[in-house]
Steps between C-alpha positions, in 0.01 A plus 500: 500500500166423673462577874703259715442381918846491706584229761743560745614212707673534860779346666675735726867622400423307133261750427809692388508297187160603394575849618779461174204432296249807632819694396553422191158522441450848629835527270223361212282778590166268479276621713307594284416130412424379839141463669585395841796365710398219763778467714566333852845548731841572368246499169315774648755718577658454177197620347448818687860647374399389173166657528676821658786490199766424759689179431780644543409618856330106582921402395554681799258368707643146439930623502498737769209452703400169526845321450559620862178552727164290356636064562641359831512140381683427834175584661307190304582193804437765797204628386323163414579425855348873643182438293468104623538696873258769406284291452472233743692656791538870502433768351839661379462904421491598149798709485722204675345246209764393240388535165720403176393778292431867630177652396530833608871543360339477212221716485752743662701482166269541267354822693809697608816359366410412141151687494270346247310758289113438574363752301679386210339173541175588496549725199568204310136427486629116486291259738748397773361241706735306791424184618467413896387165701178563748637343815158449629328382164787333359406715161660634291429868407642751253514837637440778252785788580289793385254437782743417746808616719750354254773407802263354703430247202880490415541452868225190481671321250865539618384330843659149378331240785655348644777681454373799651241483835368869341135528328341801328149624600343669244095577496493305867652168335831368507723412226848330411678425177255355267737296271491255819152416361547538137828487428442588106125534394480495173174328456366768711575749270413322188131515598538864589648550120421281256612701202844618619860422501624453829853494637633276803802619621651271744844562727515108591624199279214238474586317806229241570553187702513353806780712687268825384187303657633379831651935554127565425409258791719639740399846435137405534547345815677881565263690433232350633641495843554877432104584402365204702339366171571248294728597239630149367266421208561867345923466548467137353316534192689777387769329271214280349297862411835573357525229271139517425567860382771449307375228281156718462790781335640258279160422336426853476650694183422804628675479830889505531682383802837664566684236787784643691847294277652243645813698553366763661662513856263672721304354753219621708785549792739618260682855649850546366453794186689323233296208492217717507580721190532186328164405529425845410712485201312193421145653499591792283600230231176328517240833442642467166312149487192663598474752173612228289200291644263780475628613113484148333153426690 
C-alpha cells in the first residue's frame, strides 16, 4: 500500500459513526500506512482515540458520556433570544448564557472520565493536524498537535457556533470549530499531497439544498451577533463548498469518499445508546471498504 492522508468529518453525536470506522481500522492495524490525519470536531476527537489506540474507549465517550451531559437542544430558541439581548441590550453573564452543546463537559470527559492516552499519540509519529475557524480572520487554520496543548485544540474545534457562545484562545487568538468554514476540504489537501491516496470519512448523508442553506443563514445571523462580526457569508457558502468538494472526489481516482448510509439513524442531536451503536455498528462495516480501496488501487 502507498502512504495514505485521513479526513475526518464532524457533526456532533454522528461522529459516532465514523468513530465505527477509526475502530475497525485500529482493528486493521494500519497505522503503519498512514501519513497524517486532518480532522475537525466530532472528526477530531475521533481521531485522537484512534491515534491513542482507544476506539473502544471514544465508544464510551459517545454511550455513556455524551448520550447524557454534552446537547441541550431545548436550549436552541432561548439562547438565540439571550445572544439577540447580549447583544443589543445587555450584557447577560457567561455562566447564565444558554448554550446547546457543552464545551467543557466535554473536555472534562476526555481528561478524567475516559482519559485519552497522549503519549501514545505522539508515539505514533503520525502527523495529526485539527482543524479550527479564526474568529477574528475568518481563516481557517490546521493546528499541528505535537506543538500544541492537544485539548485546547480539541476544545477549539468542539466549540460548534452558534451552538455554543464558548471560543478557544490559543497563542493570543481565538478559535471555534473550523468545519464552520470548511466543512470538507479536500482540495486543500490535494495541493498539500499530490501523490497520495486520501480518505474522506464523512458522518453526514450528502444533504445539499435549500432547507441545509437557509439553517446556514440562521446560524450566521447567530453567530455573528455572538462575535459582533459578520458571520453570514462563511455559514452560507458552506453547503455549496460541500458540493464543490464532493464532485472534486468523484473526479479524483485516488480519493475515496465514505458518506454516512442512508439508514443510518443518528443525528448530530442524537442521545439515546441504541441508536447510537447502530451507527457504530455501521462504521465498523465500512473500514472494510477502505482496505479494499487501498488493495485494488
Amino acid at each position: 500500500m502507498k502512504k495514505i492522508i485521513l479526513l475526518l468529518d464532524g457533526g456532533a453525536m454522528s461522529g459516532v459513526f465514523g468513530g465505527g470506522i477509526v475502530s475497525g481500522l485500529q482493528e486493521l492495524n494500519i497505522y503503519k500506512h498512514i501519513d497524517a490525519i486532518y480532522a475537525g470536531s466530532a472528526g477530531a476527537f475521533n481521531a485522537a482515540y484512534f491515534l491513542a489506540e482507544q476506539t473502544g474507549e471514544g465508544l464510551r465517550v459517545y454511550l455513556d458520556h455524551l448520550s447524557e451531559g454534552f446537547i441541550y437542544p431545548r436550549n436552541f430558541v432561548p439562547g438565540i433570544i439571550q445572544r439577540f439581548i447580549n447583544r443589543y441590550f445587555f450584557r447577560i453573564p457567561r455562566e447564565k448564557m444558554l448554550d446547546v452543546v457543552d464545551v467543557d463537559y466535554v473536555i472534562d470527559v476526555i481528561k478524567n472520565k475516559v482519559p485519552l492516552n497522549v503519549k501514545k499519540i505522539k508515539e505514533q509519529k503520525i502527523d495529526f493536524f485539527i482543524k479550527t475557524l479564526n474568529i477574528r480572520s475568518k481563516d481557517v487554520e490546521y493546528f499541528p498537535i505535537f506543538n500544541h496543548d492537544i485539548f485546547e485544540v480539541l476544545r477549539a474545534s468542539c466549540c460548534i457556533a452558534p451552538y455554543t457562545f464558548d471560543s478557544q484562545e490559543i497563542d493570543g487568538k481565538y478559535y471555534i470549530d473550523g468545519t464552520i468554514g470548511e466543512p470538507i476540504g479536500l482540495q486543500r489537501l490535494r495541493k498539500l499531497y499530490p501523490e497520495h491516496k486520501i480518505i474522506f470519512i464523512s458522518n453526514n448523508r450528502e444533504t445539499v439544498g435549500v432547507r441545509h442553506k437557509a439553517k446556514g443563514v440562521l446560524e450566521g445571523i447567530v453567530t455573528s451577533l455572538m462575535y459582533g462580526s459578520n458571520f453570514l457569508k462563511v455559514f452560507s457558502t458552506r453547503e455549496d463548498k460541500v458540493k464543490e468538494d464532493l464532485t472534486f472526489a468523484e473526479n479524483d481516482p485516488n480519493i475515496f469518499t465514505i458518506l454516512a448510509p442512508e439508514d443510518n439513524p443518528v443525528r448530530p442531536r442524537t442521545r439515546d445508546r441504541d441508536t447510537l451503536m447502530i451507527g457504530f455498528e455501521m462504521g465498523r462495516k465500512e473500514a472494510e471498504r477502505i482496505i479494499d480501496f487501498l488493495c485494488l488501487n
